[in-house]
N, C-alpha and C positions, 0 to 999 in steps of 0.2 A: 085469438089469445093463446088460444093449444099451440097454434102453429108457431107463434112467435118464441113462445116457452120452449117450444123442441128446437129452434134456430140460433137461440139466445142465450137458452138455460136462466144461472143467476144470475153473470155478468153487466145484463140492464135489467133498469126496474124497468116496464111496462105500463105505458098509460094507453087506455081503449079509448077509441073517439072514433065517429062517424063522419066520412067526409063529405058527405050528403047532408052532412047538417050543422051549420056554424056555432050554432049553441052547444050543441056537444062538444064538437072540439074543442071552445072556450074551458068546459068543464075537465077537459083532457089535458089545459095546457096549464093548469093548474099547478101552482111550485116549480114551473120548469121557466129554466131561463131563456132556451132557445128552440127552435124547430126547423127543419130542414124536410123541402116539399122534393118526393121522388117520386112522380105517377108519370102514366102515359097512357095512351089510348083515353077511351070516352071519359076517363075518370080525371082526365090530365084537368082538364079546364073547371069542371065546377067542382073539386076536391083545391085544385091551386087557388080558386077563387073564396070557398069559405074556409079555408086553411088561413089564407090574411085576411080575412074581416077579423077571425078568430084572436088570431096575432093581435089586431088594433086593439081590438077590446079584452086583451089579460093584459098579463105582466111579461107577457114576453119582451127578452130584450132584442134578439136577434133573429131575423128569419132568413134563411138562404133556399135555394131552389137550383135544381139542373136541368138548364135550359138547352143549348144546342148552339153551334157554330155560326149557325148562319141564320139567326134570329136577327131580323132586321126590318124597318118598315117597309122596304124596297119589295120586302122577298112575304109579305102580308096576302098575296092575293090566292098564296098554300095554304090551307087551312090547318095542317098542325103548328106553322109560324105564327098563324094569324092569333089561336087558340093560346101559344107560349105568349106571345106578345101582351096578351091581356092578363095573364097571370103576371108577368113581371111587372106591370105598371101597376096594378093591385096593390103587389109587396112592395114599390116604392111609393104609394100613397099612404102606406098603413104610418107614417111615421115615424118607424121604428131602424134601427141599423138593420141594414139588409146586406149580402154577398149573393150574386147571380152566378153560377157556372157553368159557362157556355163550351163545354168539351166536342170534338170530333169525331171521328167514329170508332166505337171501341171494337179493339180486337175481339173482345167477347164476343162482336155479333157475326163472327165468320161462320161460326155451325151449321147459324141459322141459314145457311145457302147452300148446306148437302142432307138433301133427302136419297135413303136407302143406296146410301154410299157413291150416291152420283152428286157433284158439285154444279152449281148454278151461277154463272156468270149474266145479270140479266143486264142485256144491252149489248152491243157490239164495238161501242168506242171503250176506251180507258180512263177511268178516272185515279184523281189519285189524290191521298190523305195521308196526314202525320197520324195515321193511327196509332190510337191510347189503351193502356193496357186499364182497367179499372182501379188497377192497386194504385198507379200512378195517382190516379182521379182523386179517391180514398183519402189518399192520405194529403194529397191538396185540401181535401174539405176539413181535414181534421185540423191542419194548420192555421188555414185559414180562420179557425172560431178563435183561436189564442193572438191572432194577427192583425191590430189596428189597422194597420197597411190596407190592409182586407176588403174590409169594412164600407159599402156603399158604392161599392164597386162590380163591373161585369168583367170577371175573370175569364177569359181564353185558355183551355188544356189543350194543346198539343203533344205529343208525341215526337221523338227524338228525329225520327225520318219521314219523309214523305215517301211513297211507294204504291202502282199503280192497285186496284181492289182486285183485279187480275194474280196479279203477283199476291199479294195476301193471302188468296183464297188457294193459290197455285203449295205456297210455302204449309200450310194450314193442313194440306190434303196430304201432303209430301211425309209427315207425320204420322198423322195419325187415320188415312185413308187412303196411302199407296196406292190402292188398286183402282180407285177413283178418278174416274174421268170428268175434265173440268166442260163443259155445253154453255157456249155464249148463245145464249138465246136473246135474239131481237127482240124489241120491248113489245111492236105489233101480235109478235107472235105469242111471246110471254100472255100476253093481254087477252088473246083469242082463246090462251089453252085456258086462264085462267076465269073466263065467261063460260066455257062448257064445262069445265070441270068444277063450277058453282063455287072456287074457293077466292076466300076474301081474304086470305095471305097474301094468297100470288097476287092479286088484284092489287090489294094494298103495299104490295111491294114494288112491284112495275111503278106504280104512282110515285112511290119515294122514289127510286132512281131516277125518274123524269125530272123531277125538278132538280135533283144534284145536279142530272147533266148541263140543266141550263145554268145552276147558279156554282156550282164547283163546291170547294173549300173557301172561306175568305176571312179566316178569324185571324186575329196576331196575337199570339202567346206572349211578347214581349213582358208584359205587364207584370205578369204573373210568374214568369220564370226571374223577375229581375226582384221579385217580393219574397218568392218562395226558395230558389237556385237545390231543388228537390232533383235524383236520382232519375233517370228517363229508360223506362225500358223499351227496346227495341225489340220488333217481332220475333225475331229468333230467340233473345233474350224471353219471351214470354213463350216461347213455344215448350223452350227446354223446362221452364217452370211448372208447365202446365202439364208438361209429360210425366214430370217426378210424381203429381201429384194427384195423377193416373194410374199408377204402378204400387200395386197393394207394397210391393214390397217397402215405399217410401212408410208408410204409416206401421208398417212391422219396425223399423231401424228407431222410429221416435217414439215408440210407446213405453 
């Protein structure tokens, strides 16, 4: 509640609910007309799962959720697929108008691949995505609630280019980590360092790459660009964004 109050101020009012517990959340969803699920990790599956029973039994009218690109039964036998796939068929049992949002990979999560200013290419082929800037994302979902169109549907977010995670992460360091040197590390090897050095990032990281490289990118934006025809930022375009607003000096010129 503190946290949300320092992130939010007055702007939103604030309803506490427990995603461990559907009855709470019922109580949480109380006067609101919609709710929108954004977890990940252990919390993704049984917070998405009593978040819609929650939804069936108020007055919710609308529930939407951010799912992932390549949520498909094909691709069920990965367990954070498998885990998305049961939440979204939850939210389409609840009865209720639902929007699913299945986005790519967001530029945001390039950092996540330089520790103490060395970059992490993990795997040795090239993959590549129309990676998404968040604000893009954003402001999809905010349209999206005003937008019939919308409504009962599995929206695809892409990104304006496709471009290999090489180059992303290459452009990303060029930035804001010059001196950084890019290390494709084999996923074997990734895997070995990440078994002795006890950590469950790298581990859980290697894994997500594994399957990308089997399954790629395979979402079509179509849909959704032809409902929303929304602004597309391009990596450079987010780079320079993100730099201004890096630079004390950007928050001295608009205070």
């Amino acid at each position: 509640m503190d946290k949300a109050k320092l992130i939010f101020g007055d702007v939103v009012e604030i309803f506490v609910g427990n995603i461990g517990s559907a009855s709470e959340l019922v109580q949480a969803m109380e006067d609101c007309d919609a709710v929108h699920i954004n977890l990940s990790g252990r919390a993704e599956l049984t917070g998405g799962l009593n978040t819609a029973i929650a939804a069936k039994n108020s007055n919710i009218q609308l529930i939407s959720y951010i799912s992932g690109d390549t949520v498909k039964e094909e691709n069920a036998w990965f367990p954070m697929i498998r885990n998305k796939l049961a939440v979204e068929k939850a939210i389409e049992n609840t009865g209720k108008n639902f929007i699913i949002f299945r986005p790519t990979w967001f530029m945001e999560s390039l950092p996540l691949y330089i520790k103490n200013n060395k970059a992490y290419h993990l795997g040795t082929q090239d993959l590549s995505f129309h990676f998404v800037a968040a604000e893009q994302y954003a402001m999809t979902v905010v349209k999206a609630y005003r937008e019939p169109r919308a409504f009962n549907k599995k929206l695809y977010i892409h990104g304006p280019e496709k471009i290999t995670f090489y180059q992303a992460l290459k452009s990303y360091c060029q930035v804001f980590h010059p001196q950084a040197k890019i290390s494709r590390l084999p996923l074997a090897l990734a895997q070995f360092i990440a078994f002795v050095s006890y950590s469950h990032e790298l581990s859980d990281g290697v894994k997500l790459m594994k399957y990308f490289y089997r399954v790629g990118e395979i979402g079509d934006p179509h849909e959704t660009d032809e409902i929303f025809d929304l602004p597309k930022l391009t990596l450079g375009q987010w780079l320079e964004k993100r730099k201004k607003l890096s630079d004390p000096r950007f928050f001295e010129q608009i205070k």
